[in-house]
DRENPA-3360 file (N, C-alpha, C; in nm, 2 decimals, always signed):
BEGIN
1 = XXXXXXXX = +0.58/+0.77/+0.86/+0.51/+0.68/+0.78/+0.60/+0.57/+0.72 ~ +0.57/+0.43/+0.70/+0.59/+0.34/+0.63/+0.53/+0.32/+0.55 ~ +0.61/+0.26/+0.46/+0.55/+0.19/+0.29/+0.55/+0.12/+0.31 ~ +0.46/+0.00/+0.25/+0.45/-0.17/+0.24/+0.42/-0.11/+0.12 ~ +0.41/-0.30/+0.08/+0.39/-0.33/-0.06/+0.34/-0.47/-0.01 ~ +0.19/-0.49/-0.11/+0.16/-0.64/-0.10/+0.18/-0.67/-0.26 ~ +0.16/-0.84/-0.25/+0.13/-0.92/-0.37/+0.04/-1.02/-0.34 ~ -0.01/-1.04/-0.46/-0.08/-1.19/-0.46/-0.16/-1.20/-0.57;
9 = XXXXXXXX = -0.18/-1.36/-0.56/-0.22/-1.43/-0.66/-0.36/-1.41/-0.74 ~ -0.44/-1.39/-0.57/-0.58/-1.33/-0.63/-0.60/-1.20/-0.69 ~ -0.73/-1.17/-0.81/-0.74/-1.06/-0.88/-0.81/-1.01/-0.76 ~ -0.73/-0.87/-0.72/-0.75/-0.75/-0.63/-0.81/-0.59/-0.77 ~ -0.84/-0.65/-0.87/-0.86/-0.54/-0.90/-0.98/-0.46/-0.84 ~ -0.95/-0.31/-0.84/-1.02/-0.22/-0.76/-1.12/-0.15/-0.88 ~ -1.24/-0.13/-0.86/-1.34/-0.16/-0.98/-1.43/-0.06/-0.91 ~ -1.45/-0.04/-0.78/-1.59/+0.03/-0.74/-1.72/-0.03/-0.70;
17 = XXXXXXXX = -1.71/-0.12/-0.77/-1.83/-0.18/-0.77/-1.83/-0.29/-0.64 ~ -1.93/-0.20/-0.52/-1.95/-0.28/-0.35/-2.13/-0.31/-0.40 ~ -2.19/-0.29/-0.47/-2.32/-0.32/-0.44/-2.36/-0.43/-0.43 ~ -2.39/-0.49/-0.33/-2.43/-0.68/-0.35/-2.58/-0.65/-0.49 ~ -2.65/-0.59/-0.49/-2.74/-0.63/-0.59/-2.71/-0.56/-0.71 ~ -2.75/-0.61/-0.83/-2.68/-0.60/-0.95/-2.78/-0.52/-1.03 ~ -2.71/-0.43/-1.11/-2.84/-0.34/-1.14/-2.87/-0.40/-1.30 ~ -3.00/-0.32/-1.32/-3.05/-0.45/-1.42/-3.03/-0.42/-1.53;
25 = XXXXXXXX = -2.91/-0.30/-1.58/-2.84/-0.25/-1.70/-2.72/-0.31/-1.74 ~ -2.68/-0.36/-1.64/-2.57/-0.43/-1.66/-2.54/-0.62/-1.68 ~ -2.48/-0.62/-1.74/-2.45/-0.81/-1.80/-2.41/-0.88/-1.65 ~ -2.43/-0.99/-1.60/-2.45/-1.07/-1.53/-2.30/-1.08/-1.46 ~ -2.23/-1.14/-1.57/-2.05/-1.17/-1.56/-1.98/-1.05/-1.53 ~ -1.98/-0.97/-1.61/-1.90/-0.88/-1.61/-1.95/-0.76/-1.46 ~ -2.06/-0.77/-1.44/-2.08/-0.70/-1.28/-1.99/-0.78/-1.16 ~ -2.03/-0.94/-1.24/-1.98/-1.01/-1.08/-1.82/-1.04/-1.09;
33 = XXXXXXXX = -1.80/-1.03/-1.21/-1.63/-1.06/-1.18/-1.60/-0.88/-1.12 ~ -1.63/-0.78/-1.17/-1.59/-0.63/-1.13/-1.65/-0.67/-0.99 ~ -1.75/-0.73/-0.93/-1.77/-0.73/-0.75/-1.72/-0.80/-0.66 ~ -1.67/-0.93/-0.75/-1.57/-1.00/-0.66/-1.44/-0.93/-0.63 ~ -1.37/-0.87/-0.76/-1.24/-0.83/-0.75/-1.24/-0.72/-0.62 ~ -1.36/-0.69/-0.64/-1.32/-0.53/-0.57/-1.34/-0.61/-0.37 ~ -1.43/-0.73/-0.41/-1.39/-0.76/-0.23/-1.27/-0.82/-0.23 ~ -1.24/-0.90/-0.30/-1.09/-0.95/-0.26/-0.98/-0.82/-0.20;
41 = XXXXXXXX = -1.02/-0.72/-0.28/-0.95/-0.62/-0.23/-1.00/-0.54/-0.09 ~ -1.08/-0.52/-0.13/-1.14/-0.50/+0.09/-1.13/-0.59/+0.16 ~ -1.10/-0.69/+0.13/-1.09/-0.84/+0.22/-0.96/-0.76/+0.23 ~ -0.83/-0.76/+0.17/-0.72/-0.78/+0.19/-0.72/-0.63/+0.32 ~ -0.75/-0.52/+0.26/-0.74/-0.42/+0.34/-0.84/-0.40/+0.49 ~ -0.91/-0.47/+0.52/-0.98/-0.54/+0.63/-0.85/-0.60/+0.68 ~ -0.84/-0.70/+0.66/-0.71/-0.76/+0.75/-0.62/-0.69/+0.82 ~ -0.53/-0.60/+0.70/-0.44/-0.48/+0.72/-0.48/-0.41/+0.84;
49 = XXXXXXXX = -0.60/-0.40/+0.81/-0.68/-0.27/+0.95/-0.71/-0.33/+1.05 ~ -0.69/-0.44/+1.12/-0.70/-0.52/+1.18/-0.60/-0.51/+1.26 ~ -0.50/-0.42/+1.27/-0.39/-0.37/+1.37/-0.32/-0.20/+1.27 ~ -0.36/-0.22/+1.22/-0.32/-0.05/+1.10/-0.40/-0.01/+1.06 ~ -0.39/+0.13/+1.04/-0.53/+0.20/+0.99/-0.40/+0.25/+0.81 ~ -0.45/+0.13/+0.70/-0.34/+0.17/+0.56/-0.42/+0.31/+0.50 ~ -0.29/+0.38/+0.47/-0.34/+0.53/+0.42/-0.26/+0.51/+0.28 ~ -0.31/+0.61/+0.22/-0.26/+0.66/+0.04/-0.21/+0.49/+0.00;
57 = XXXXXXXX = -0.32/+0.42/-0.04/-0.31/+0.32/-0.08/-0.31/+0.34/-0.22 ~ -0.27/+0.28/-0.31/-0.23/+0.29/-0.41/-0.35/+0.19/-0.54 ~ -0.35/+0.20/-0.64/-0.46/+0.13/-0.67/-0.36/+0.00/-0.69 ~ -0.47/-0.07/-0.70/-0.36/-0.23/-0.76/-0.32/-0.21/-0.92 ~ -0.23/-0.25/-0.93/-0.18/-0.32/-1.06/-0.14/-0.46/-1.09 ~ -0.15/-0.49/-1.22/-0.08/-0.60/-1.26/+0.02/-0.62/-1.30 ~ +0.10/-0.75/-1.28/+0.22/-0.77/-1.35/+0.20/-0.94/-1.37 ~ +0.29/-0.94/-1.44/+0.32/-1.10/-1.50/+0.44/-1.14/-1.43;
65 = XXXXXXXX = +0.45/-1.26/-1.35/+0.56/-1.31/-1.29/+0.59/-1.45/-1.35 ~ +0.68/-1.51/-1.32/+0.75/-1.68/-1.36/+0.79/-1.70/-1.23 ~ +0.69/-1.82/-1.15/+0.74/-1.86/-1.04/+0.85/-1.90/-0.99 ~ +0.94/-1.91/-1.09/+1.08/-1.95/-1.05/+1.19/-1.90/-1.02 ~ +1.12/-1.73/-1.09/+1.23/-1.58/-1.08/+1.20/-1.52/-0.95 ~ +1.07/-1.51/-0.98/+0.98/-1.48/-0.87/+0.90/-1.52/-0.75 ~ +1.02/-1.52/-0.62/+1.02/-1.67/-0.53/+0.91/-1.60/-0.41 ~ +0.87/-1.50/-0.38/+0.77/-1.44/-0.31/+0.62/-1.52/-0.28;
73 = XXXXXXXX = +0.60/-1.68/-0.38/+0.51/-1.72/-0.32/+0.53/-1.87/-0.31 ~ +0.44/-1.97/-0.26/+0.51/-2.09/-0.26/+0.57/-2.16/-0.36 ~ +0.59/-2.27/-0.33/+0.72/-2.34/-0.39/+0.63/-2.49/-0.42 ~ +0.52/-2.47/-0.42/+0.43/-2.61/-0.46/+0.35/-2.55/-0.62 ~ +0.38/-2.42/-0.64/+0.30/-2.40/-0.78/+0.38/-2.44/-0.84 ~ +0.31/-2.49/-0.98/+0.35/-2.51/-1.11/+0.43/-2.37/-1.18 ~ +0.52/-2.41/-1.26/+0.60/-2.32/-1.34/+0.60/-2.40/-1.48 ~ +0.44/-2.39/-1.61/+0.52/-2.39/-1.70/+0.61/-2.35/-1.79;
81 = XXXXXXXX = +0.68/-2.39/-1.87/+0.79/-2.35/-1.99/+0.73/-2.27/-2.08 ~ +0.81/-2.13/-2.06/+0.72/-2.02/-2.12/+0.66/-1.94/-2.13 ~ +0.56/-1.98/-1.97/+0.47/-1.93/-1.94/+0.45/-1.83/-1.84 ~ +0.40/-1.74/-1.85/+0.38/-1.61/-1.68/+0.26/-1.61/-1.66 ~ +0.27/-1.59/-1.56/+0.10/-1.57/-1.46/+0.08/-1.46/-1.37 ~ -0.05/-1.42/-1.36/-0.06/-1.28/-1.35/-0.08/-1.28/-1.15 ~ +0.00/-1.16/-1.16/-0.02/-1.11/-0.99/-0.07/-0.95/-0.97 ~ -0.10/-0.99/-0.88/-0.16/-0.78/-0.84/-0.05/-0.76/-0.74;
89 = XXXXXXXX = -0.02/-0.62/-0.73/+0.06/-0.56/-0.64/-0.01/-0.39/-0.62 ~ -0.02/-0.35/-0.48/-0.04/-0.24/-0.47/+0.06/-0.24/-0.33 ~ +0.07/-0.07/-0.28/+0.14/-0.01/-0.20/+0.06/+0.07/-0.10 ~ +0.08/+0.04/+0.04/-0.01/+0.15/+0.07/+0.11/+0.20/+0.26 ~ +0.07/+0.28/+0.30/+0.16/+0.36/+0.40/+0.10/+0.30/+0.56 ~ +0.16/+0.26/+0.67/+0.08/+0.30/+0.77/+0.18/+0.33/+0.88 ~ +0.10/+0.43/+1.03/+0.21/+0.50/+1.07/+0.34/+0.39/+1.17 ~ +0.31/+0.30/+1.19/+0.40/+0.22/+1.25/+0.40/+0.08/+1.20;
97 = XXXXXXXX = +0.49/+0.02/+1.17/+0.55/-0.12/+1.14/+0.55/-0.26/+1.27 ~ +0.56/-0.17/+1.37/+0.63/-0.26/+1.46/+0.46/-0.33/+1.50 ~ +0.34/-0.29/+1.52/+0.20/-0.29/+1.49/+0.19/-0.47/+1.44 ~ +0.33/-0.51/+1.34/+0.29/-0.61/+1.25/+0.40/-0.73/+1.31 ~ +0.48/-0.67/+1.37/+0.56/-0.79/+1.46/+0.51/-0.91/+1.54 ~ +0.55/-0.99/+1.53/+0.57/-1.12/+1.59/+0.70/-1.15/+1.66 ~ +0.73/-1.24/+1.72/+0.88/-1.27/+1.77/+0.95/-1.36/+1.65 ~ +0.94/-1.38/+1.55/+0.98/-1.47/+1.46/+1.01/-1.35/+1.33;
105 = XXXXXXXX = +0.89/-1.25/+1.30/+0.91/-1.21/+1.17/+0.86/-1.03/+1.18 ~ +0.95/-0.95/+1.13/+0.85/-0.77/+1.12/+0.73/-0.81/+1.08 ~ +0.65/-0.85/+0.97/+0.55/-0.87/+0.90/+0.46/-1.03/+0.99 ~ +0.48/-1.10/+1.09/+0.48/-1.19/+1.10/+0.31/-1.19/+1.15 ~ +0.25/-1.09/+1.30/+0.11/-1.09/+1.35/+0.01/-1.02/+1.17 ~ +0.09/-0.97/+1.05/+0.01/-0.97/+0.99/-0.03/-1.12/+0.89 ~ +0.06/-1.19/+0.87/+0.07/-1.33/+0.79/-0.02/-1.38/+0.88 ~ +0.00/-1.34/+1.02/-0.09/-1.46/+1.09/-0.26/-1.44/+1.09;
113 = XXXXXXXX = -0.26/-1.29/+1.07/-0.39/-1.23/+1.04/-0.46/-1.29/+0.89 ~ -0.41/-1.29/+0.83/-0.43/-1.31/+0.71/-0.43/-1.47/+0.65 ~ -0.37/-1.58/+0.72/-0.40/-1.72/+0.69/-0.56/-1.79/+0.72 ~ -0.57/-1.82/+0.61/-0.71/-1.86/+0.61/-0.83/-1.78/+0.58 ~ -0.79/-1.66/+0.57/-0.89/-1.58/+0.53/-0.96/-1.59/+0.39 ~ -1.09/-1.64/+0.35/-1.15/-1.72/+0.27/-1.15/-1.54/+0.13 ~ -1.11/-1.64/-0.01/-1.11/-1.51/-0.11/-1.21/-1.56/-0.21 ~ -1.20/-1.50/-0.30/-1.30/-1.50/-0.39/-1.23/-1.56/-0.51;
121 = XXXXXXXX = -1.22/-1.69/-0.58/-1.12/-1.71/-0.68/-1.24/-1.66/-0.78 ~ -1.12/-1.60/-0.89/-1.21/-1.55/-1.01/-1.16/-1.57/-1.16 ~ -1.20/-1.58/-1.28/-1.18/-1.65/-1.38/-1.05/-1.59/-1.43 ~ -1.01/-1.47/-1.38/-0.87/-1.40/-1.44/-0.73/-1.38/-1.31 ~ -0.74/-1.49/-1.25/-0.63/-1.53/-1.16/-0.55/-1.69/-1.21 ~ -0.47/-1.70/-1.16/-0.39/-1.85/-1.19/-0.51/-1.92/-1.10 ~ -0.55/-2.03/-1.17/-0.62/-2.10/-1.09/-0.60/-2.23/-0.99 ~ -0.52/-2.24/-0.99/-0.44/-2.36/-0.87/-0.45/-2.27/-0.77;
129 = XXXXXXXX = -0.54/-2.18/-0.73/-0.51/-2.07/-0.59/-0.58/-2.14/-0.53 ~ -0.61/-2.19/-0.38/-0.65/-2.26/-0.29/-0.77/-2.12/-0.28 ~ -0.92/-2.09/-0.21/-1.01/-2.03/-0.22/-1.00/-1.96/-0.08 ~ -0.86/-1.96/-0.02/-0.81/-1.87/+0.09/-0.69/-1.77/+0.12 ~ -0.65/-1.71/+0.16/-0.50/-1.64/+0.16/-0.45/-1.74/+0.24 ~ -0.32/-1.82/+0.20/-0.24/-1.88/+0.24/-0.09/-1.85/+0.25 ~ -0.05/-1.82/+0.38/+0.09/-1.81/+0.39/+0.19/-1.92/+0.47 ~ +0.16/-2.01/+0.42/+0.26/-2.16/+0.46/+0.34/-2.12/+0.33;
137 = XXXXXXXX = +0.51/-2.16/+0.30/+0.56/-2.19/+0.25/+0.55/-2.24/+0.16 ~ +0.47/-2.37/+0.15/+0.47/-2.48/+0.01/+0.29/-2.41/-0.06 ~ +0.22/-2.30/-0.05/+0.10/-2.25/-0.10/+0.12/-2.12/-0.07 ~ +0.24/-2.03/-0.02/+0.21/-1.92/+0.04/+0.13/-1.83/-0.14 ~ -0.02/-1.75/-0.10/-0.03/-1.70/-0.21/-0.06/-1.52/-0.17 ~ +0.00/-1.52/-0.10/+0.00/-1.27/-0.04/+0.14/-1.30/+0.02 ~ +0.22/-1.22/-0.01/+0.39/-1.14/+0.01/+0.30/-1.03/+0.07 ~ +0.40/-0.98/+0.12/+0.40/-0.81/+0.24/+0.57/-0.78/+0.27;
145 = XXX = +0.59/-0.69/+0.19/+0.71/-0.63/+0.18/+0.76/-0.50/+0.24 ~ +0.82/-0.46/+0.35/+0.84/-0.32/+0.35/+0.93/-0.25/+0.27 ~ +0.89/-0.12/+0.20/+0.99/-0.08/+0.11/+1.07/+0.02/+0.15;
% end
């Protein structure tokens, strides 16, 4: 088994909540931000499975990063003085790496899986995020790390 690790800009928080219809106990906002998060997060693991079947995935968490310390995404965001902005990171295992090769990069057929894949921007992410997973350079916003 291998470990990865992703990141990104979008809220991946993992919530439970898949039901496209909203039940009628609950507040409006607070269902749909808990429904979007939770696709952004099957979006991301859809992709993944897309050449890997990810096992013992890990729930997401948050951290606060400063884009200047923290060079893992592009280099066209803003860094204000001061300021951190929030990222998800989760971990998850699959049994081969080589699955994600390209001739250029280990990780490289999954970056290419994952460009353009349309997300769900939502009110508790940095909002300069383009409304796709982008891994060019000057916008990259998902890292994929092996650990």
């Amino acid at each position: 088994m291998h470990r990865l690790c992703c990141y990104t800009l979008f809220d991946i928080t993992q919530t439970g909540v898949m039901n496209r219809s909203r039940p009628e106990s609950l507040d409006v906002e607070g269902w749909l931000q808990k429904r979007n998060t939770q696709c952004n997060f099957d979006t991301i693991l859809q992709v993944i499975s897309l050449r890997s079947q990810p096992e013992f995935i890990k729930v997401p968490n948050v951290t606060q990063i400063n884009f200047n310390e923290f060079e893992k995404f592009g280099f066209l965001y803003d860094q204000e003085e001061g300021k951190t902005y929030t990222c998800w990171k989760f971990e998850f295992e699959v049994q081969h790496t080589s699955v994600f090769e390209n001739a250029l990069n280990p990780l490289g057929a999954l970056y290419k899986d994952c460009e353009g894949v349309p997300m769900i921007v939502c009110p508790s992410q940095y909002q300069k995020t383009p409304a796709f997973l982008d891994t060019t350079p000057d916008l990259k916003n998902i890292h994929f790390e092996v650990l």
